[in-house]
N, C-alpha and C positions, 0 to 999 in steps of 0.2 A: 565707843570707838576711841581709840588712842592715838595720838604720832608718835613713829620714834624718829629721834635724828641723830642718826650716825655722823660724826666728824673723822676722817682720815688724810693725812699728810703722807705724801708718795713720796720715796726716797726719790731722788735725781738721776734721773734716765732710766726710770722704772716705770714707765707709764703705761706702757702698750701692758707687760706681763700685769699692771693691776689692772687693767680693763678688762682682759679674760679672766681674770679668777672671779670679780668681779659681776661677769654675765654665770659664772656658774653657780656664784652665793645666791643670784639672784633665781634662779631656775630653781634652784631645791627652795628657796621659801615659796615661790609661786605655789609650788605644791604644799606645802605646811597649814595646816587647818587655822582658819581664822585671818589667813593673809587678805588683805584686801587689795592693796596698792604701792607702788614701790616709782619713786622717782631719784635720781643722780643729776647732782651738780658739781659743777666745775667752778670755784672759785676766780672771777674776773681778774682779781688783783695779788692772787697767790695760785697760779695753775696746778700747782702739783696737790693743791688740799679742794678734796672732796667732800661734799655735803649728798647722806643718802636719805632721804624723807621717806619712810614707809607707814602707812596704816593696815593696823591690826584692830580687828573686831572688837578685841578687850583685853587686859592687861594681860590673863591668862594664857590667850592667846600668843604673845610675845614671849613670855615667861617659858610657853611649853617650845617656842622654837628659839632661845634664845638660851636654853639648856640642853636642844638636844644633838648627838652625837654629828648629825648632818654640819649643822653651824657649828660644832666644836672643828670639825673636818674643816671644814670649808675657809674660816678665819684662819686656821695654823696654816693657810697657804699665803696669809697674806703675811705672815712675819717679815720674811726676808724682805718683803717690798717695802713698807712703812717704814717712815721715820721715828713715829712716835706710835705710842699704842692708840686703838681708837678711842674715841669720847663719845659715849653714847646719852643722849638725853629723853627722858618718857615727858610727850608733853599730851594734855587733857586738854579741851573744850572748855570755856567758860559759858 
Protein backbone atom coordinates (compact mmCIF):
# COMPACT_ATOMS: atom_id res chain seq x y z
CA UNK A 1 0.00 0.00 0.00
CA UNK A 2 1.34 3.44 -0.79
CA UNK A 3 0.18 7.27 -0.11
CA UNK A 4 0.24 9.91 -2.50
CA UNK A 5 0.02 13.46 -1.53
CA UNK A 6 -1.02 15.91 -3.74
CA UNK A 7 -0.09 19.75 -2.86
CA UNK A 8 -2.31 22.35 -4.71
CA UNK A 9 -2.50 26.31 -4.38
CA UNK A 10 -5.93 27.85 -5.79
CA UNK A 11 -5.60 30.92 -7.68
CA UNK A 12 -7.72 33.72 -5.71
CA UNK A 13 -11.39 33.54 -6.03
CA UNK A 14 -11.11 30.32 -7.67
CA UNK A 15 -12.34 28.14 -5.01
CA UNK A 16 -15.78 26.95 -5.50
CA UNK A 17 -14.80 26.21 -9.59
CA UNK A 18 -11.71 23.95 -7.87
CA UNK A 19 -14.00 22.16 -5.72
CA UNK A 20 -16.01 20.81 -8.52
CA UNK A 21 -13.54 19.81 -10.78
CA UNK A 22 -12.13 18.47 -7.80
CA UNK A 23 -15.24 16.03 -6.79
CA UNK A 24 -14.99 14.90 -10.43
CA UNK A 25 -11.12 13.92 -10.37
CA UNK A 26 -12.12 12.31 -7.43
CA UNK A 27 -15.12 10.15 -8.90
CA UNK A 28 -13.18 8.76 -12.00
CA UNK A 29 -10.23 7.61 -9.59
CA UNK A 30 -12.84 6.08 -7.30
CA UNK A 31 -13.43 4.00 -10.28
CA UNK A 32 -9.59 3.27 -11.20
CA UNK A 33 -8.40 -0.24 -10.13
CA UNK A 34 -6.30 -0.19 -7.14
CA UNK A 35 -7.82 3.00 -5.55
CA UNK A 36 -8.38 2.50 -2.18
CA UNK A 37 -8.92 5.89 -0.30
CA UNK A 38 -8.95 9.60 -1.02
CA UNK A 39 -9.04 12.33 1.71
CA UNK A 40 -8.88 16.59 1.06
CA UNK A 41 -7.45 19.14 3.19
CA UNK A 42 -7.82 22.65 3.54
CA UNK A 43 -4.80 24.30 4.70
CA UNK A 44 -5.69 26.26 8.32
CA UNK A 45 -3.00 28.98 7.77
CA UNK A 46 -3.03 29.31 3.75
CA UNK A 47 -6.94 28.62 2.63
CA UNK A 48 -6.54 28.55 -0.74
CA UNK A 49 -3.71 25.39 -0.67
CA UNK A 50 -4.99 22.15 -0.59
CA UNK A 51 -3.55 18.91 0.66
CA UNK A 52 -5.13 15.56 -1.23
CA UNK A 53 -4.04 12.25 0.62
CA UNK A 54 -5.11 9.26 -1.46
CA UNK A 55 -4.16 5.50 -0.94
CA UNK A 56 -3.49 3.08 -3.74
CA UNK A 57 -3.03 -0.61 -3.43
CA UNK A 58 0.58 -0.25 -5.01
CA UNK A 59 2.79 1.84 -6.81
CA UNK A 60 1.35 0.35 -10.03
CA UNK A 61 -1.67 1.07 -9.22
CA UNK A 62 -0.96 4.89 -9.07
CA UNK A 63 1.36 4.79 -11.94
CA UNK A 64 -1.63 3.04 -14.06
CA UNK A 65 -4.06 6.06 -12.98
CA UNK A 66 -1.58 8.72 -12.84
CA UNK A 67 -0.93 8.03 -16.68
CA UNK A 68 -4.12 7.49 -17.82
CA UNK A 69 -6.06 9.66 -20.37
CA UNK A 70 -9.06 10.15 -17.42
CA UNK A 71 -6.44 12.06 -14.88
CA UNK A 72 -4.67 13.48 -18.01
CA UNK A 73 -8.55 14.93 -18.65
CA UNK A 74 -9.45 15.69 -15.47
CA UNK A 75 -5.99 17.71 -14.26
CA UNK A 76 -6.01 19.98 -17.66
CA UNK A 77 -9.27 21.24 -16.01
CA UNK A 78 -7.49 22.48 -13.25
CA UNK A 79 -4.87 24.73 -15.07
CA UNK A 80 -6.81 27.74 -15.17
CA UNK A 81 -7.48 27.37 -11.40
CA UNK A 82 -4.05 26.88 -9.86
CA UNK A 83 -1.46 29.12 -9.10
CA UNK A 84 1.26 27.03 -9.20
CA UNK A 85 1.51 23.49 -10.70
CA UNK A 86 0.81 20.49 -8.39
CA UNK A 87 3.47 18.77 -6.03
CA UNK A 88 2.85 15.39 -5.79
CA UNK A 89 4.69 13.31 -3.23
CA UNK A 90 4.77 8.97 -3.20
CA UNK A 91 5.00 8.15 0.46
CA UNK A 92 5.62 4.09 1.69
CA UNK A 93 5.19 2.62 5.22
CA UNK A 94 8.16 2.13 7.31
Amino acid sequence: MIKVLIERVIAEGLEQPYEEVARRVLAAAVQSPGFISGESFRDMEQPNRRIIMVTWQNMHSWQRWESSESRRDSISAFAPILQEEEQISLLEPL
